[in-house]
C-alpha positions as CSV (number, residue, x, y, z in Angstrom):
1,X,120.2,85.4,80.1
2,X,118.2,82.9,81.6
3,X,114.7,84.1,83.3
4,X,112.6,82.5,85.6
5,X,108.7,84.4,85.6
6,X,106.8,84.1,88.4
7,X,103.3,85.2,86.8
8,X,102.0,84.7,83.4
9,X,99.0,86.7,84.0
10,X,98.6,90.1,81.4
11,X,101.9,91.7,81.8
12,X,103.8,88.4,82.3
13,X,102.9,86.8,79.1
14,X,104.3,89.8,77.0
15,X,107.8,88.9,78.9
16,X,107.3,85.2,78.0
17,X,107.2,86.5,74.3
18,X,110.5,88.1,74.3
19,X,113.4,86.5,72.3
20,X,116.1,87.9,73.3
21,X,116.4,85.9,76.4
22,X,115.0,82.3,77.2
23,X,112.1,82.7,79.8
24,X,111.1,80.3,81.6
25,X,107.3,80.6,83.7
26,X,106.4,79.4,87.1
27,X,103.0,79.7,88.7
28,X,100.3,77.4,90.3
29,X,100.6,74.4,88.6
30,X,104.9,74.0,88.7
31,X,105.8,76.4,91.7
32,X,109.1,77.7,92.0
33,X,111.3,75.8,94.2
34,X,115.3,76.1,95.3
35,X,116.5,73.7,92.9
36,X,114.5,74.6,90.1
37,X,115.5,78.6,90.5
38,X,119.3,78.1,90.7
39,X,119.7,77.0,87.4
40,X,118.7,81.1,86.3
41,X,120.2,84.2,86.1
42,X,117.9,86.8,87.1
43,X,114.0,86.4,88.2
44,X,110.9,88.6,86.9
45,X,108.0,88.5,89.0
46,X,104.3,89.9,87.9
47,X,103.0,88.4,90.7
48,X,99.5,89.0,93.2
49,X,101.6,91.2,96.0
50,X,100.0,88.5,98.7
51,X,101.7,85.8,96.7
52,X,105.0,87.6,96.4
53,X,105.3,88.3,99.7
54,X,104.8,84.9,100.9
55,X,107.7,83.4,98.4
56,X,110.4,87.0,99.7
57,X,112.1,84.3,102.0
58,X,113.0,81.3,98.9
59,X,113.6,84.5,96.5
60,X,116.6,85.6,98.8
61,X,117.9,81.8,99.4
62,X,118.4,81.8,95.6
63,X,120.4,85.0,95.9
64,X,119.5,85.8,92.2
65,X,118.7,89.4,90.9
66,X,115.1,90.1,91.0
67,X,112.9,92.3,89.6
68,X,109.3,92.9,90.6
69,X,106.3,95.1,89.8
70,X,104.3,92.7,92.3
71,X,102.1,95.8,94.4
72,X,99.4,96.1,97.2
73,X,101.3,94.6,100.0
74,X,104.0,96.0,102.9
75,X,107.6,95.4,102.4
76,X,109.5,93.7,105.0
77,X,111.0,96.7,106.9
78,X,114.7,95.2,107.5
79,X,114.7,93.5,104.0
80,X,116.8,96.2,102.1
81,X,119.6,95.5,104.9
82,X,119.1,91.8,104.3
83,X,119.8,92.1,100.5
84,X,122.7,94.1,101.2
85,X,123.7,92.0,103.9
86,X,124.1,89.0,101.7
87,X,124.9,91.1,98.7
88,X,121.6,90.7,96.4
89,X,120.3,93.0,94.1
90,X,117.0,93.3,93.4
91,X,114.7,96.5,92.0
92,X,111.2,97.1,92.7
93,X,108.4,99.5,90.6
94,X,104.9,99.8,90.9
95,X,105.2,100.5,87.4
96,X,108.3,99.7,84.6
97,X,107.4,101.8,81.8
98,X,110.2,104.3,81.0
99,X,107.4,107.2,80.1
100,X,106.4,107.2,83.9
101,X,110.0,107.5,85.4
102,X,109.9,110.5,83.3
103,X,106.4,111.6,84.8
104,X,107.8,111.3,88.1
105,X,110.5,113.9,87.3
106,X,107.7,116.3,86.3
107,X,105.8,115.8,89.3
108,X,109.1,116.3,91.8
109,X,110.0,119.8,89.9
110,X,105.2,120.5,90.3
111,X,105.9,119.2,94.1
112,X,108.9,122.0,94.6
113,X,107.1,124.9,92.9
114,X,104.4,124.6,95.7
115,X,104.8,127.1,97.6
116,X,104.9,129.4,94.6
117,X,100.8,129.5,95.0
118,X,98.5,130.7,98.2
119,X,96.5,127.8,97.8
120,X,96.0,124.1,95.7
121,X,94.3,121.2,95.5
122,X,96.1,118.2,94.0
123,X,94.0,114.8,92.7
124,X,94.6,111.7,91.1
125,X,92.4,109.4,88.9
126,X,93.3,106.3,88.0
127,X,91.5,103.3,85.7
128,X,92.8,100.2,85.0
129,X,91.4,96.8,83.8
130,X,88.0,94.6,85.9
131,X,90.7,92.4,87.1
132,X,92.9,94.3,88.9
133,X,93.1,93.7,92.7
134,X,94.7,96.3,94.5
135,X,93.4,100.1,94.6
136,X,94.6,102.6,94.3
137,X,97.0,101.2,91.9
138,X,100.4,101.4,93.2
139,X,101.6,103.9,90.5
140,X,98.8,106.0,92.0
141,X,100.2,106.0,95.8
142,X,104.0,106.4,94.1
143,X,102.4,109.9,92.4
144,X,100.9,111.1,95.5
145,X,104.4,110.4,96.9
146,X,106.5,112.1,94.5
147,X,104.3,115.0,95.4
148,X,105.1,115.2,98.7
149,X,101.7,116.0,100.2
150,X,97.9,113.7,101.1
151,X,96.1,113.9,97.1
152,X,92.6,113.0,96.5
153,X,92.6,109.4,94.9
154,X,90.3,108.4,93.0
155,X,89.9,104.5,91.4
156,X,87.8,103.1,88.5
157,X,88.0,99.2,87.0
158,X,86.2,99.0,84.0
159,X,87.0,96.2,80.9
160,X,90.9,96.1,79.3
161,X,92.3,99.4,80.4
162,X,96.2,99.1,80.8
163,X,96.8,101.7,82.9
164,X,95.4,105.5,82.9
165,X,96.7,108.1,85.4
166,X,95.6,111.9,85.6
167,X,96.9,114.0,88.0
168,X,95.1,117.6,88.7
169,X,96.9,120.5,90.4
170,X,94.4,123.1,90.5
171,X,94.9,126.5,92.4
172,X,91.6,128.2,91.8
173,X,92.5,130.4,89.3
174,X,94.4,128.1,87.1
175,X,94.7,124.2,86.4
176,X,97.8,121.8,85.5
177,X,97.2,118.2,84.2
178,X,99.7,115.6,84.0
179,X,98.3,112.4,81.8
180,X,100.1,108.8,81.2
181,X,98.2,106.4,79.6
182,X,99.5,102.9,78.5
183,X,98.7,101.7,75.4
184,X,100.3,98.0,75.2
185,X,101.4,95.7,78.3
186,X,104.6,94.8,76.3
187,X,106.0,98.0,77.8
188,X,105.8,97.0,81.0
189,X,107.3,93.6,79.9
190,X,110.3,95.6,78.0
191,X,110.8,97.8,81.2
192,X,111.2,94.7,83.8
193,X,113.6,92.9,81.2
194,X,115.9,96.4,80.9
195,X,115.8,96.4,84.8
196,X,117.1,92.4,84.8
197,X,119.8,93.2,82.4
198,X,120.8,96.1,84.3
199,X,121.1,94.4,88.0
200,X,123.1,91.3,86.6
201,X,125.4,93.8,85.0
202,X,125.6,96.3,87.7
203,X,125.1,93.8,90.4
204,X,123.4,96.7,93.1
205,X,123.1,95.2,96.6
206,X,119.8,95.9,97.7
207,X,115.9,96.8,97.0
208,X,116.5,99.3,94.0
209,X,113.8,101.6,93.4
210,X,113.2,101.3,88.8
211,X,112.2,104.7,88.9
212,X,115.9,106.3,90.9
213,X,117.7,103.7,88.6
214,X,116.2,105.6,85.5
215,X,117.1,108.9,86.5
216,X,121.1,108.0,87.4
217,X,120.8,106.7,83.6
218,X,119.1,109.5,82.2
């Protein structure tokens, strides 16, 4: 498979290392255009959400499969019609590692056993590296919605950190903490590359949430 990267910034450059497939990168200095993006199979973009966004209307010209982990900006609210529309797949996450699809399923079975106390509180912490833009992150937000219900969010950026997540459910009389911490980028990387493969095989029309894909796998 052929892949063109938009973004070689921390969790692009661990795709650009994988050998499985030839990657190819685009960013500032040799932008994506039509005619350089036909010749691939599937696009992998890491990029700033402000950047993405602006590029959402050459990314469905090429029609090519497309995965993105690209966060802190608003979908287009018609676009999911569009890709099916013109029969493109593509699947979105505001994180691809495998360990948080799991977390997620965790969190919907803590979000239906709600009612089971008088009373909670629910928070969420979150760290992550000095250079990351957007907060909260947008595996943050995607926690507080898989908990069906306003959470107290809390942000910190401070040196390399990956990704750290810590969600509290406390009633008063008793506490439960769910924890995911990333300890290597490459997982990310590995996680976007599964969700290429899977799209040019399975060819979803579309904007295919990683997370539901992982589930209907599971």
């Amino acid at each position: 498979m052929k892949i063109a990267l938009l973004g070689k910034g921390k969790t692009g450059s661990k795709v650009l290392l994988n050998k499985t497939h030839q990657v190819i990168a685009f960013d500032s200095k040799n932008p994506p255009t039509f005619e350089k993006l036909e010749t691939f199979d599937a696009i992998i973009s890491f990029l700033p959400g402000d950047v993405f966004k602006s590029y959402i209307p050459l990314l469905i010209e090429t029609k090519l499969p497309l995965v993105t982990g690209s966060t802190g900006f608003e979908w287009p609210a018609n676009l999911d019609q569009v890709l099916k529309d013109k029969k493109i797949s593509w699947m979105y996450a505001s994180n691809f590692s495998m360990g948080v699809a799991v977390l997620k399923q965790m969190l919907n079975k803590l979000s239906l056993a709600k009612s089971m106390f008088a009373s909670h509180q629910t928070s969420i912490h979150e760290i992550h590296h000095t250079k990351k833009q957007d907060a909260p992150s947008g595996t943050a937000l995607s926690m507080e919605s898989w908990m069906d219900e306003k959470c107290t969010i809390t942000s910190e950026r401070t040196g390399d950190v990956i990704g750290f997540h810590e969600l509290k459910f406390d009633t008063g009389s008793e506490k439960i903490t769910l924890t995911h911490e990333a300890l290597d980028r490459k997982l990310f990387a590995d996680g976007a590359i599964w969700a290429a493969e899977y799209l040019l095989k399975n060819k979803i029309p579309g904007l295919n949430n990683f997370q539901e894909i992982i589930e209907r796998t599971l």
